[in-house]
N, C-alpha and C positions, 0 to 999 in steps of 0.2 A: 493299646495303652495310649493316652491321650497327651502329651506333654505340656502342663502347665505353660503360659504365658508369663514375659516377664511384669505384667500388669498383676495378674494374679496372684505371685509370688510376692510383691510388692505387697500388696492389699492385704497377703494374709499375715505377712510380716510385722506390719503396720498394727493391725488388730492384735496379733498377741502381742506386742508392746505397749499397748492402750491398757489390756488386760493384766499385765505384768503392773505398771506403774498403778493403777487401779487400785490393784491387791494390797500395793505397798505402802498404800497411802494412809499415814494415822490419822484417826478420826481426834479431833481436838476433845481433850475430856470434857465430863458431865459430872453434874451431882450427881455422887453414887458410884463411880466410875473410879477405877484404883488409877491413882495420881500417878502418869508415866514419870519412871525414875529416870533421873539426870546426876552427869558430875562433872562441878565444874570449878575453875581455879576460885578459890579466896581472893580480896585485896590484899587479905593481911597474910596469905601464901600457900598454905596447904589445898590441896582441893576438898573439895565438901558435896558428899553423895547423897540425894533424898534419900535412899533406902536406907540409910543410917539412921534417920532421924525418927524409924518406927519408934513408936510406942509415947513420940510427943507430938501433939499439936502444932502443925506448922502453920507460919501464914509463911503466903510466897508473895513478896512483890514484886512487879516487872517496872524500870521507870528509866528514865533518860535525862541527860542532865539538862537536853533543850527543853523540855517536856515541865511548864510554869505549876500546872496542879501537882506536880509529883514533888516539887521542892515545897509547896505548899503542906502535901501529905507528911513528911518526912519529921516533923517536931510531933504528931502524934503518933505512929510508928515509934519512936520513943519511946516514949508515955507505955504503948503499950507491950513494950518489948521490957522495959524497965520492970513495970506493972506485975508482969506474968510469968517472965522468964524462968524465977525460981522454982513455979508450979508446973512444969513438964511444957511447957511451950516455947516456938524457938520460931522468930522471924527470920526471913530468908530475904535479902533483897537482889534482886534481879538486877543489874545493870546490862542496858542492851546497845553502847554507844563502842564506837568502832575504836574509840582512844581510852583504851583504860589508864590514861595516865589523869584524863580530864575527869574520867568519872571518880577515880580517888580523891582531884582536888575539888570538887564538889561535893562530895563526902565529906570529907574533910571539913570546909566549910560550914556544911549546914551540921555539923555535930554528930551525924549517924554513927551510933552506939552499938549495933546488930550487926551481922554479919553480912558484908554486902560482895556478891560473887559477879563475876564477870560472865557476860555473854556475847562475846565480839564478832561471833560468825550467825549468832541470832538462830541458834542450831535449837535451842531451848524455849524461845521463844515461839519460834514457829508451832512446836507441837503442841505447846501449849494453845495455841491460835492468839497469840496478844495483838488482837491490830487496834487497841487504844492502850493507851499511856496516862497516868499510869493504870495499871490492872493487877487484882490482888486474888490470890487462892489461898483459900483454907483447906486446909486438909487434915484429917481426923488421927486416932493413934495409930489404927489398921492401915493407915495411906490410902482411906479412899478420898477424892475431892466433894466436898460437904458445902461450900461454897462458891459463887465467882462475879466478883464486882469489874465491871471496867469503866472507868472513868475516876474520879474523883468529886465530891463537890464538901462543902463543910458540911458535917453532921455526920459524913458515911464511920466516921472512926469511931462515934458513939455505936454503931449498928457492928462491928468489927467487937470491938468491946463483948457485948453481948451473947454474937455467937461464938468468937473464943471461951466467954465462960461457961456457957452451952458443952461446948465440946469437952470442956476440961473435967465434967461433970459425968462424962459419959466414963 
């Protein structure tokens, strides 16, 4: 019988760790792809679970309050939350800054109407894969994700517009 080196012990160690973390690793969704559920605190206090929100139309936004196109976004978000809200749709706003005291007063400020939830450990964000700011998910009544913008620029809220009534239609 042969005994292992401590090189090789190492090595294989090493390898099923790679293989472990590998495994465990979430793929960021897709269109088509059921929207990973998350839950997480309110500003306004209870916590609030995507899987709740089956059977409405969600937009998800992700944004920051250094983050200039996402204060920009924020007065048509509005609009569309205002818009639609009665007809089974329910905007979700992402906040992913480390001081939820700042991101309230920044809410605050720009007038946000929707429900804006906190994401201070960026646990939500990650699996979502947001690495621009802001970034917007639609997701359907079933929760699968049906869209995904990142960025901002003007006109995108007309195209948001659209396939929310898409969706509200299905």
């Amino acid at each position: 019988m042969t005994i292992p080196s401590p090189f090789h012990l190492l090595r294989a160690a090493l390898a099923a760790g790679l293989a472990l973390a590998a495994g465990a690793a979430v793929p960021a969704p897709a269109p088509s792809a059921m929207a990973p559920d998350f839950t997480l605190r309110s500003m306004s206090g209870p916590n609030l679970r995507l899987l709740e929100q089956r059977g409405q139309v969600v937009l998800v936004n992700f944004w920051a309050t250094w983050c200039g196109p996402c204060r920009q976004e924020m007065p048509h978000l509005n609009r569309l939350y205002d818009k639609y809200k009665s007809s089974g749709f329910v905007l979700l706003g992402i906040n992913v800054d480390d001081d939820a005291r700042k991101a309230a007063d920044v809410a605050s400020k720009l007038g946000v109407r929707f429900p804006v939830l906190l994401d201070t450990d960026k646990k939500v964000s990650r699996v979502y894969d947001m690495s621009a700011m802001p970034a917007t998910v639609l997701i359907d009544r079933d929760g699968k994700v049906r869209h995904i913008h990142r960025g901002y620029r003007d006109g995108y809220e007309n195209t948001y517009d659209m396939q929310i009534r898409d969706l509200l239609k299905e």
